[in-house]
N, CA, C and O atoms as CSV, one atom per row, in Angstrom:
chain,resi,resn,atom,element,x,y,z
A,1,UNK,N,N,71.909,-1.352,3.811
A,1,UNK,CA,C,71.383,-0.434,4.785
A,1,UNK,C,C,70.299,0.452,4.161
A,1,UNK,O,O,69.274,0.590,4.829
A,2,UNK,N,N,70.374,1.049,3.021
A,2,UNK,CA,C,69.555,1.400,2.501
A,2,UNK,C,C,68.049,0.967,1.950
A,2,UNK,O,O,67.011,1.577,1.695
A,3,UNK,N,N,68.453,-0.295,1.909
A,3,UNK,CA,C,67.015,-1.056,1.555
A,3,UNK,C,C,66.843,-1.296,2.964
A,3,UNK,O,O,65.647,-1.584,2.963
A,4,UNK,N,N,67.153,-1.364,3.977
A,4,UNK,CA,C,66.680,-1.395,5.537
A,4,UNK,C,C,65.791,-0.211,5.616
A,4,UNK,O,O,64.664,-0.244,6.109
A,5,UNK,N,N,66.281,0.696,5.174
A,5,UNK,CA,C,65.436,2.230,6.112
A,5,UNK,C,C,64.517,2.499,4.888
A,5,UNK,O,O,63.366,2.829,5.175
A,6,UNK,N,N,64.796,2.423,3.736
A,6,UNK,CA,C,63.196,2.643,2.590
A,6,UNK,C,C,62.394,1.606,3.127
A,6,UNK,O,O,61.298,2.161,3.207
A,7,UNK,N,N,62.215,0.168,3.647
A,7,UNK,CA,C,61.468,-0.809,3.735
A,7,UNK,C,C,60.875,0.015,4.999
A,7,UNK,O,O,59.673,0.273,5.067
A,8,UNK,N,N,61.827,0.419,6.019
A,8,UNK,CA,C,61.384,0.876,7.662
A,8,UNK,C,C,60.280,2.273,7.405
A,8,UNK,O,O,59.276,2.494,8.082
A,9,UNK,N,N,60.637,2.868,6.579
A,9,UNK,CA,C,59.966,4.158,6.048
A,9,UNK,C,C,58.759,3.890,5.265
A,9,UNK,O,O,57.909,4.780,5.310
A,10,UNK,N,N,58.479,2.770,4.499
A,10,UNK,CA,C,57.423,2.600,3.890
A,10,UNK,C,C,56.907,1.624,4.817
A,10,UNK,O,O,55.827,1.187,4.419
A,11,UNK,N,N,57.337,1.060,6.051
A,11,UNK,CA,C,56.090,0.115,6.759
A,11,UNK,C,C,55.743,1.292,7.583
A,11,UNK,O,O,54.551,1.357,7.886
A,12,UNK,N,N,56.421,2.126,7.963
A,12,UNK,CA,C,56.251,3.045,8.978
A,12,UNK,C,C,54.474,4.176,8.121
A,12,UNK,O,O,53.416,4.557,8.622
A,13,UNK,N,N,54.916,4.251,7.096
A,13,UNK,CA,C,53.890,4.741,6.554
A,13,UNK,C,C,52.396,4.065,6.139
A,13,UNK,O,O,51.333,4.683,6.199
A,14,UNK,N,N,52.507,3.057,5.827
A,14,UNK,CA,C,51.843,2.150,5.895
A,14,UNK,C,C,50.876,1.607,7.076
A,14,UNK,O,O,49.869,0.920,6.910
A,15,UNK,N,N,51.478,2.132,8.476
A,15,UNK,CA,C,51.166,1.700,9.414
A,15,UNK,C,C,50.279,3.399,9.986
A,15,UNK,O,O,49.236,3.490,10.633
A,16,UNK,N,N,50.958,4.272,9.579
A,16,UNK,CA,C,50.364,5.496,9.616
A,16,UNK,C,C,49.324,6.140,9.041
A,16,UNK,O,O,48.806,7.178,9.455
A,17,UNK,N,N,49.046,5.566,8.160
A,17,UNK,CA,C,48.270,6.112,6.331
A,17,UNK,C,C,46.901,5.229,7.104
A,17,UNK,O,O,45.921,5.969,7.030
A,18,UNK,N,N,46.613,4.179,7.661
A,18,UNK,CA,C,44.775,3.640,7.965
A,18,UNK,C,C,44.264,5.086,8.997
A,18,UNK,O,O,43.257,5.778,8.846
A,19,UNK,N,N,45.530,5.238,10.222
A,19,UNK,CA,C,45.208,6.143,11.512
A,19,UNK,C,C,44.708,7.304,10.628
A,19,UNK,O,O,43.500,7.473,10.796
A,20,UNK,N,N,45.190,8.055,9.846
A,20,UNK,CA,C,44.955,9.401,9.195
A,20,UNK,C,C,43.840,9.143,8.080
A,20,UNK,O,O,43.321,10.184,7.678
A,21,UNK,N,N,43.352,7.925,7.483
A,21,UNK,CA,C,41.931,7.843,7.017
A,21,UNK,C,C,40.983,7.231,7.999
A,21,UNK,O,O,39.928,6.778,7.554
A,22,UNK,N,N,41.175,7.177,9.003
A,22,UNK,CA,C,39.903,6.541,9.894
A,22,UNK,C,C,40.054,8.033,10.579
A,22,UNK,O,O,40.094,7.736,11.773
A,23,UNK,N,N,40.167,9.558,10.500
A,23,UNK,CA,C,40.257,10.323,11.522
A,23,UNK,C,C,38.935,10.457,10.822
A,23,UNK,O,O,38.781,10.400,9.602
A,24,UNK,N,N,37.772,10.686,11.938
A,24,UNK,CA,C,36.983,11.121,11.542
A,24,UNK,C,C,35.883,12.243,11.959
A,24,UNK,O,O,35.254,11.702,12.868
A,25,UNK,N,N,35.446,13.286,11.787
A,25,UNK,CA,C,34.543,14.235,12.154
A,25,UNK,C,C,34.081,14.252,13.616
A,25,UNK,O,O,33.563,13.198,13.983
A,26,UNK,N,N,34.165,15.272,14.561
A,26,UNK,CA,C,33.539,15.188,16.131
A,26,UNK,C,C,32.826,16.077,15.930
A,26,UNK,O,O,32.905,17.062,15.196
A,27,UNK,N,N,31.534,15.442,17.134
A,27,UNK,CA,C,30.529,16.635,17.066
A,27,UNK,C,C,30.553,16.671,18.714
A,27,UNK,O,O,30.990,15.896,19.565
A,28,UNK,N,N,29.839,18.005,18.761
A,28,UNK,CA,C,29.445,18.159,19.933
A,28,UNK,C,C,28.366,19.340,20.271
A,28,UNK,O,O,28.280,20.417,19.681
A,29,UNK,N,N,27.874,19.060,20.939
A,29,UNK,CA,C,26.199,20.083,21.788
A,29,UNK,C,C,26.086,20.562,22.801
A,29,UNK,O,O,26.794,20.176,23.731
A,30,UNK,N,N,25.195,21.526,22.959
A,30,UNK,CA,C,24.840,22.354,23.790
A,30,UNK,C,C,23.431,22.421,23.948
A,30,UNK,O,O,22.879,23.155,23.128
A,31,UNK,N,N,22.464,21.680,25.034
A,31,UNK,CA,C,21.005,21.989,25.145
A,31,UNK,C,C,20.812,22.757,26.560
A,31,UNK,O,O,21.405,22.511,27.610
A,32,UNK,N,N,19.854,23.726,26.327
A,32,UNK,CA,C,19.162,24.536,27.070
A,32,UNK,C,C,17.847,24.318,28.068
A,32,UNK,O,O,16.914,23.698,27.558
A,33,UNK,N,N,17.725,24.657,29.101
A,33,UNK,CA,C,16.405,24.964,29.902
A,33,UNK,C,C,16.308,26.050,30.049
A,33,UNK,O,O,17.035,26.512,30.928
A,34,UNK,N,N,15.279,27.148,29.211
A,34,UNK,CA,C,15.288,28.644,29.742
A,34,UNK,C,C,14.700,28.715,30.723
A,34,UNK,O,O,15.047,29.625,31.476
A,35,UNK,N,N,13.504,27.770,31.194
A,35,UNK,CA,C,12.791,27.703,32.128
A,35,UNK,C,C,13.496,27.688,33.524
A,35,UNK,O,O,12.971,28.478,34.309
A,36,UNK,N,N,14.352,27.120,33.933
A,36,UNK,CA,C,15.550,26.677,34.917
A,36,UNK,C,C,16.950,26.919,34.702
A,36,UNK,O,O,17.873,26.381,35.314
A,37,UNK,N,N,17.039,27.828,33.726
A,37,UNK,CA,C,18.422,28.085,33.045
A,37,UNK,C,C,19.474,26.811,33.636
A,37,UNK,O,O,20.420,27.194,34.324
A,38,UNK,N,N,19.350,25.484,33.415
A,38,UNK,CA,C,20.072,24.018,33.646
A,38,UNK,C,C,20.198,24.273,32.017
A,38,UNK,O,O,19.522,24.927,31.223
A,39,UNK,N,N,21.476,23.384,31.881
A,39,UNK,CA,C,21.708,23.557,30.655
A,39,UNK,C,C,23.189,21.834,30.326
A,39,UNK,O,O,23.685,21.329,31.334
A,40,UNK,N,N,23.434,21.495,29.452
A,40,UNK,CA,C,24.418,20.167,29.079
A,40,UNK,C,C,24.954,20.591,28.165
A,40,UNK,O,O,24.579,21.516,27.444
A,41,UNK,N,N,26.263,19.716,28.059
A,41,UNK,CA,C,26.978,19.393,26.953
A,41,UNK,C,C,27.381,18.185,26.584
A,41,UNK,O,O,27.414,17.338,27.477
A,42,UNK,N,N,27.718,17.850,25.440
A,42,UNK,CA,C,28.490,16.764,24.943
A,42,UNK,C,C,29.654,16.917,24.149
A,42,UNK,O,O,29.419,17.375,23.031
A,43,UNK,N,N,30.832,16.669,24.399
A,43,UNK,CA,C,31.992,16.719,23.107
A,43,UNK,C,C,32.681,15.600,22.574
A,43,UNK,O,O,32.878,14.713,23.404
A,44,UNK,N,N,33.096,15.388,21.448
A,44,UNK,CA,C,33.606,14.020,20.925
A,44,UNK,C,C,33.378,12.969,20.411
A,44,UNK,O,O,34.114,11.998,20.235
A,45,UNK,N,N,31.570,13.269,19.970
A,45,UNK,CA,C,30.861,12.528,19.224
A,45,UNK,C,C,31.203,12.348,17.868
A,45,UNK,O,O,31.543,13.257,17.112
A,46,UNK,N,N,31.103,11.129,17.570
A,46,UNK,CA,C,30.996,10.818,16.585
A,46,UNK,C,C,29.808,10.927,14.968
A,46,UNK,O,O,29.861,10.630,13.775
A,47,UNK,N,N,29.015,11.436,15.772
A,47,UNK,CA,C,27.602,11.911,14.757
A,47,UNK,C,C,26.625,13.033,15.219
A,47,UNK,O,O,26.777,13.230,16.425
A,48,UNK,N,N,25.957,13.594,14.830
A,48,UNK,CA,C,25.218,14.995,15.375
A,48,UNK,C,C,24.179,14.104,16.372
A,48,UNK,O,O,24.258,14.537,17.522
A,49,UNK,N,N,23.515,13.319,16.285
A,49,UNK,CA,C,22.580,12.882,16.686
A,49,UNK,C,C,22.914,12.381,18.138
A,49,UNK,O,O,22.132,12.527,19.077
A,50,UNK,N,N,24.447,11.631,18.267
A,50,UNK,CA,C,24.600,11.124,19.484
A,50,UNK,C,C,25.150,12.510,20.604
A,50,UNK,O,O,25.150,12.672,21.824
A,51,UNK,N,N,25.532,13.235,19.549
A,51,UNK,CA,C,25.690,14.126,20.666
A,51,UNK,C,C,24.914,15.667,21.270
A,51,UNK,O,O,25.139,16.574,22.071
A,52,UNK,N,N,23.733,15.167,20.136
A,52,UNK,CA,C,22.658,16.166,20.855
A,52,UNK,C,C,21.861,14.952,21.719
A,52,UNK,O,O,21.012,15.468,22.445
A,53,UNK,N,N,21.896,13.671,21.827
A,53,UNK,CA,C,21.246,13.132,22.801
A,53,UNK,C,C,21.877,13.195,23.862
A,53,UNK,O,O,21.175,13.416,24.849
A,54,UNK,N,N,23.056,13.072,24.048
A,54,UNK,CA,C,23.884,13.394,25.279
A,54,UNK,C,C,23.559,14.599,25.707
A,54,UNK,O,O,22.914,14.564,26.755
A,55,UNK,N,N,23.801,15.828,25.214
A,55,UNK,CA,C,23.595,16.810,25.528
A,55,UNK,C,C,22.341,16.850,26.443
A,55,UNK,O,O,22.258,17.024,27.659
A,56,UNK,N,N,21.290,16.615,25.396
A,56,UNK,CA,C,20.131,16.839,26.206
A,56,UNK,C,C,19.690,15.804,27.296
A,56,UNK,O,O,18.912,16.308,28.105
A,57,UNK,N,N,19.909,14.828,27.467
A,57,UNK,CA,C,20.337,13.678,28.649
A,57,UNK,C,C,21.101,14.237,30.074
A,57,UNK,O,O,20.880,13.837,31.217
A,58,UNK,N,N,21.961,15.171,29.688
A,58,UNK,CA,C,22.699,15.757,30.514
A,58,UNK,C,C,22.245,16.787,31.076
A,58,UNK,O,O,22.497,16.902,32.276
A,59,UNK,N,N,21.622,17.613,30.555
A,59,UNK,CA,C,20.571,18.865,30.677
A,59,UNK,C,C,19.098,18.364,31.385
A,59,UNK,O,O,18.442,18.953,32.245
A,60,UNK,N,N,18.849,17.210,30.786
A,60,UNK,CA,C,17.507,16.887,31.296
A,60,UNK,C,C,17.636,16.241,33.126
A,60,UNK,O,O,16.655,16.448,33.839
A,61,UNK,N,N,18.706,15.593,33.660
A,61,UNK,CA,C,19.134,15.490,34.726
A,61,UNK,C,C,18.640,16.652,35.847
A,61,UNK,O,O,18.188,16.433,36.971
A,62,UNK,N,N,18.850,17.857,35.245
A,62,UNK,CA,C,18.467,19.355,36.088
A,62,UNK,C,C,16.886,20.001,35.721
A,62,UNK,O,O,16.238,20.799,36.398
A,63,UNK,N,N,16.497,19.320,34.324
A,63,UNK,CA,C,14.755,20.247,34.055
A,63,UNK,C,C,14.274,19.129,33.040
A,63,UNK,O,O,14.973,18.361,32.379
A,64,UNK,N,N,13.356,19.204,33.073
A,64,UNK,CA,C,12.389,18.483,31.931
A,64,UNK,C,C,12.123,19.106,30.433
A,64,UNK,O,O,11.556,18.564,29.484
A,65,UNK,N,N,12.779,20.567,30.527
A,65,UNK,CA,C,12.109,21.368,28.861
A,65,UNK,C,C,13.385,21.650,28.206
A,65,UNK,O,O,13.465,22.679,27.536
A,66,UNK,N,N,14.407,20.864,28.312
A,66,UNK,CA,C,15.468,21.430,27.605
A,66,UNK,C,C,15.392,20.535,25.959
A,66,UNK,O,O,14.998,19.465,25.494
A,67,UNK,N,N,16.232,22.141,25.424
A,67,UNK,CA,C,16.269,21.928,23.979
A,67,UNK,C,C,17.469,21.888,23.899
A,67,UNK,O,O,18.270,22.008,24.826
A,68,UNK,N,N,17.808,21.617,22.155
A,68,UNK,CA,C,19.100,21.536,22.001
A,68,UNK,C,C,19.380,23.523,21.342
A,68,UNK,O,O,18.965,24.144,20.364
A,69,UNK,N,N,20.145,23.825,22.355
A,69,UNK,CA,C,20.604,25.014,21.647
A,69,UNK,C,C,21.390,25.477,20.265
A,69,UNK,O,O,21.273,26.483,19.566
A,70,UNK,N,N,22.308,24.219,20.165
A,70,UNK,CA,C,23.023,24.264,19.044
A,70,UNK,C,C,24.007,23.110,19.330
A,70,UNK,O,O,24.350,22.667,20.425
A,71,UNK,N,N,24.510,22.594,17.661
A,71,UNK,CA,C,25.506,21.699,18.039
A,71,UNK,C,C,26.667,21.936,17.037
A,71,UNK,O,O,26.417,22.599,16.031
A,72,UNK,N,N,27.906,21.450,17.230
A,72,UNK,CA,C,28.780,21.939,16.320
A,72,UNK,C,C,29.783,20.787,15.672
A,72,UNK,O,O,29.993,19.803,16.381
A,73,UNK,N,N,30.121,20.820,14.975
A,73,UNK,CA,C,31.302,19.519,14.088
A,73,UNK,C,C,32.457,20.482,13.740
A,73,UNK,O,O,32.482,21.397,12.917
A,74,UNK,N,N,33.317,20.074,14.508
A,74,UNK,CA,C,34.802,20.169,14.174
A,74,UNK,C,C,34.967,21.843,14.845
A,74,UNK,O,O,35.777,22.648,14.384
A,75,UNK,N,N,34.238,22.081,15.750
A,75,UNK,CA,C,34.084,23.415,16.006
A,75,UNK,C,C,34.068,23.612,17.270
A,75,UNK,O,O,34.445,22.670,17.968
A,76,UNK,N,N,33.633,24.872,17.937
A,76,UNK,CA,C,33.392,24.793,19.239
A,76,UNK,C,C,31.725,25.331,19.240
A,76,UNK,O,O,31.276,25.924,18.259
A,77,UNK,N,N,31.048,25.103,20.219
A,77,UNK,CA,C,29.810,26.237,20.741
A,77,UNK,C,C,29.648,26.749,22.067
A,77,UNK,O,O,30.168,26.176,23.025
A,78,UNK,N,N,28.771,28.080,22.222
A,78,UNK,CA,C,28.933,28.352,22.750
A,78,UNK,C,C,27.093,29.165,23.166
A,78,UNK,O,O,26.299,29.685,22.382
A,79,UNK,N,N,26.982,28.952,24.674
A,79,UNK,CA,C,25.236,29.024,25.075
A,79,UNK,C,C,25.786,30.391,26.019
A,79,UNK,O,O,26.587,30.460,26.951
A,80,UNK,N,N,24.825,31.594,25.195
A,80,UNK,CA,C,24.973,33.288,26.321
A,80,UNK,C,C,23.426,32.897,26.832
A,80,UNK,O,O,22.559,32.252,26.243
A,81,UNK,N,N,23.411,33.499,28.084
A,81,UNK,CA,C,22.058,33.745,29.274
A,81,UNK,C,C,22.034,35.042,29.511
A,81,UNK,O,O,23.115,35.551,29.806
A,82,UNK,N,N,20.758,35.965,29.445
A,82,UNK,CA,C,20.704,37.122,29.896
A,82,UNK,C,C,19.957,36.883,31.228
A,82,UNK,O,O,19.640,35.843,31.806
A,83,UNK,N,N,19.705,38.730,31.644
A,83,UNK,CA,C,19.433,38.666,33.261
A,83,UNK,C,C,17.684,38.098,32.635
A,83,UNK,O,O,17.370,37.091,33.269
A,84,UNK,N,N,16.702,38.458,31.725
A,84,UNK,CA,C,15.272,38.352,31.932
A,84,UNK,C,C,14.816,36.722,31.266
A,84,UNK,O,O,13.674,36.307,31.068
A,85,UNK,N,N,15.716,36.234,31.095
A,85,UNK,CA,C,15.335,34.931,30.571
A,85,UNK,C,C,15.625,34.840,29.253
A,85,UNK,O,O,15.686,33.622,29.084
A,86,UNK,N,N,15.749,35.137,28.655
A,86,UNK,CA,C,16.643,35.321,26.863
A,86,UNK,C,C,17.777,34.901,26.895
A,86,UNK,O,O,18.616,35.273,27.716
A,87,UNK,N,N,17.989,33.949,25.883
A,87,UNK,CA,C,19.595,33.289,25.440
A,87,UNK,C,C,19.921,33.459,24.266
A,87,UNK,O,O,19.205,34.090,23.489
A,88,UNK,N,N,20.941,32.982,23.961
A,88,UNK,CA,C,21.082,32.641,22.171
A,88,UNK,C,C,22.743,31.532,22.686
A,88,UNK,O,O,23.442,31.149,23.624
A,89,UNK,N,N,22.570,31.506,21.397
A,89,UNK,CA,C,23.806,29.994,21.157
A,89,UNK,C,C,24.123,29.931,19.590
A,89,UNK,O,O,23.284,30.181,18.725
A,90,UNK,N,N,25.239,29.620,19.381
A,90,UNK,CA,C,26.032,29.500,18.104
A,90,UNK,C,C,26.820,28.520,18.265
A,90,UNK,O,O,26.887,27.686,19.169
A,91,UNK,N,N,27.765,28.751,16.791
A,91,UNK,CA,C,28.791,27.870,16.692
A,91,UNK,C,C,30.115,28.723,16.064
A,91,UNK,O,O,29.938,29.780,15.457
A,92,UNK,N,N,31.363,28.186,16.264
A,92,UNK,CA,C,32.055,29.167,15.627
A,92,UNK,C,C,33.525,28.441,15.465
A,92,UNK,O,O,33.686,27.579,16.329
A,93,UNK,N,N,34.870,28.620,14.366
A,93,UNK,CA,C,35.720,27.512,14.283
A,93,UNK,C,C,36.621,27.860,15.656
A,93,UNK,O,O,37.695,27.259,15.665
A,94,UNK,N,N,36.446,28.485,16.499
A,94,UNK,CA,C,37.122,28.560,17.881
A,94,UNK,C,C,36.175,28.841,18.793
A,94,UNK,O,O,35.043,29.255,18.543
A,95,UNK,N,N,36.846,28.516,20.333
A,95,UNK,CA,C,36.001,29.755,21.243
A,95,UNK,C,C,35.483,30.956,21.029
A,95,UNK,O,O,34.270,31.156,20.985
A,96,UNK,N,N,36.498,31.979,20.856
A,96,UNK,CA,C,35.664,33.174,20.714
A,96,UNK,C,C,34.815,33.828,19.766
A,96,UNK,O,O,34.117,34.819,19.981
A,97,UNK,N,N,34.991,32.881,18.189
A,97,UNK,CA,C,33.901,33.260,17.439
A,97,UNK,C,C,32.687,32.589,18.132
A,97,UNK,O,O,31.567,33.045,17.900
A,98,UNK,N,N,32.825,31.626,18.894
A,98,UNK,CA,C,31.418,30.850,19.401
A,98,UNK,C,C,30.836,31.922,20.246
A,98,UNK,O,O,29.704,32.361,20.044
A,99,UNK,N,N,31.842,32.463,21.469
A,99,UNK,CA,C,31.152,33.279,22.311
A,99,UNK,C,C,30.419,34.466,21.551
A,99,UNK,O,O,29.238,34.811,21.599
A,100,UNK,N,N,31.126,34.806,21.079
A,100,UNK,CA,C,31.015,35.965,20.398
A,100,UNK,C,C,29.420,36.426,19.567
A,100,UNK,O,O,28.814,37.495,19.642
A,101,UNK,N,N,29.069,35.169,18.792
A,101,UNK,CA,C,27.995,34.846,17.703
A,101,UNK,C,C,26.999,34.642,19.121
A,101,UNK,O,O,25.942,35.263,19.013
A,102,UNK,N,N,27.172,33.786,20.590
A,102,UNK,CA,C,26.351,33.391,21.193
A,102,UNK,C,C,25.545,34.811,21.933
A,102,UNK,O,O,24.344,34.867,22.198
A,103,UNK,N,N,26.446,35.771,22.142
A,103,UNK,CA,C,26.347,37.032,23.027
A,103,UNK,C,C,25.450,37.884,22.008
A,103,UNK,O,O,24.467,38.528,22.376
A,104,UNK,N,N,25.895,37.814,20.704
A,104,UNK,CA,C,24.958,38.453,19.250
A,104,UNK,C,C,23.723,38.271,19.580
A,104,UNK,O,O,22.921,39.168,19.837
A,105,UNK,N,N,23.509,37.069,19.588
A,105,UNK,CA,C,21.964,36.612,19.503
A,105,UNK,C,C,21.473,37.122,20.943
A,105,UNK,O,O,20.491,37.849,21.091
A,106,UNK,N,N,22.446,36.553,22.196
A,106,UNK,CA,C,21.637,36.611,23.127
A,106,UNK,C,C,20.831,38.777,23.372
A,106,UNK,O,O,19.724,39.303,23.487
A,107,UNK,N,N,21.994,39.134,23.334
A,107,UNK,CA,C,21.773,40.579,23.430
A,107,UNK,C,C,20.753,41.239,22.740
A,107,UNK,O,O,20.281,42.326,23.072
A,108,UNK,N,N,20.323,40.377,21.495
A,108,UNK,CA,C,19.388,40.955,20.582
A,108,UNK,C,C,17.588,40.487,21.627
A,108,UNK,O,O,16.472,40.981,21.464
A,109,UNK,N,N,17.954,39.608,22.422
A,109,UNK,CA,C,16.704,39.025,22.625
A,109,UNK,C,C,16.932,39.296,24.405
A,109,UNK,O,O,16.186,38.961,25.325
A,110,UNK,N,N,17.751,39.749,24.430
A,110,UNK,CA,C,17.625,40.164,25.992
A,110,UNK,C,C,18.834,41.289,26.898
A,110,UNK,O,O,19.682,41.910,26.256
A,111,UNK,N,N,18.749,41.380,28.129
A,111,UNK,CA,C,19.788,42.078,28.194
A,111,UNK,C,C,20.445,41.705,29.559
A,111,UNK,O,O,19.783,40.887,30.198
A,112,UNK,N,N,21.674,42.151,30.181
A,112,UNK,CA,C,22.960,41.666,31.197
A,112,UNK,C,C,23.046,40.310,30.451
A,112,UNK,O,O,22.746,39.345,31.153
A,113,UNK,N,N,23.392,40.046,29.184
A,113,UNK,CA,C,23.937,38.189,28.791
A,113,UNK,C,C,25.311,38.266,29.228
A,113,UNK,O,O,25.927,39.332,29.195
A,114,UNK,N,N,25.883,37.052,29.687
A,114,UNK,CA,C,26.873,36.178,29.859
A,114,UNK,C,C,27.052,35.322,29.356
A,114,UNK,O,O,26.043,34.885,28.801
A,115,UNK,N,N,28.297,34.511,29.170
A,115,UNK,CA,C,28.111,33.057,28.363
A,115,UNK,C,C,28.114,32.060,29.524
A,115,UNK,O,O,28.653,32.054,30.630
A,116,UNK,N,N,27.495,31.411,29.014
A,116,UNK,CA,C,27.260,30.189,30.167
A,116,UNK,C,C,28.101,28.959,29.791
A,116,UNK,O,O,27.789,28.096,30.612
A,117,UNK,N,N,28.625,28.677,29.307
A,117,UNK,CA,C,29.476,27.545,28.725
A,117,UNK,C,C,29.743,27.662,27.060
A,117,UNK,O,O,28.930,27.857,26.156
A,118,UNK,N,N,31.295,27.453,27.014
A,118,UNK,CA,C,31.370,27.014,26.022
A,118,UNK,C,C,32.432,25.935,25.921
A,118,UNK,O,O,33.343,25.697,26.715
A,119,UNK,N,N,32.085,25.244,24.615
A,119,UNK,CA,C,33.054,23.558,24.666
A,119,UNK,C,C,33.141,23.380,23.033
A,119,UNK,O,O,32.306,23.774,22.219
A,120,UNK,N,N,34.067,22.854,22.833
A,120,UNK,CA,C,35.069,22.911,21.574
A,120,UNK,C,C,34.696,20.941,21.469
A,120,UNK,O,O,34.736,20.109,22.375
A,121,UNK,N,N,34.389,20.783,20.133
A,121,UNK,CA,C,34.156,19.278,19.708
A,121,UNK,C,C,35.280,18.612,20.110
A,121,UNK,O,O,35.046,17.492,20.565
A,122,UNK,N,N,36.345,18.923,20.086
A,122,UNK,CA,C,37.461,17.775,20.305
A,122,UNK,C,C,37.800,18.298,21.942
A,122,UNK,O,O,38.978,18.220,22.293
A,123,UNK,N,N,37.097,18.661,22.628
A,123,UNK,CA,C,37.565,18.565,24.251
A,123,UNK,C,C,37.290,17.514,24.862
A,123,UNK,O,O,37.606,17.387,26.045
């Protein structure tokens, strides 16, 4: 019985140990239109690149001048809008450092900001 459950315990691990080295890094983005305040996201990418193209794919649907505001790995971000056209955007290892860093910037460059979205890489 004992050589039953060490054999069951080491296939069991064995079978566990590829899942926990193939976990690998998510990204995700946030692009902007200040022009049209339209704005995208992407979460769950696998590389920065695919998911600032999503982003801005998604954003571009609503305006033609969107940028990428920011993108984040293993994190969340987060895009503030003020009332005169001024934003800002960060990144942060939760929501509210994201909001938080996004409202920083935006407030410095404008004023009434709100956050307009924020989204966490693994959502």
């Amino acid at each position: 019985m004992k050589k039953f459950l060490l054999a069951a315990a080491i296939a069991t691990a064995a079978m566990t140990a590829p899942v926990a080295a193939l976990a690998n890094d998510l990204f995700g983005a946030i692009a902007y239109s200040g022009s049209t305040g339209s704005f995208g996201w992407s979460t769950g990418f696998s590389t920065r690149r695919a998911a600032e193209r999503e982003a801005l794919g998604n954003c571009a649907d609503r305006a033609n001048d969107c940028e990428v505001a920011t993108y984040f790995k293993n994190a969340c971000g987060s895009l503030a809008a003020g009332s005169n056209g001024g934003w800002g955007a960060n990144w942060g290892d939760h929501m509210g450092e994201a909001e938080r860093k996004a409202m920083k910037i935006c407030n410095q460059n404008d004023s009434g900001c709100s956050v307009v979205v924020t989204k966490c890489a693994d959502d």
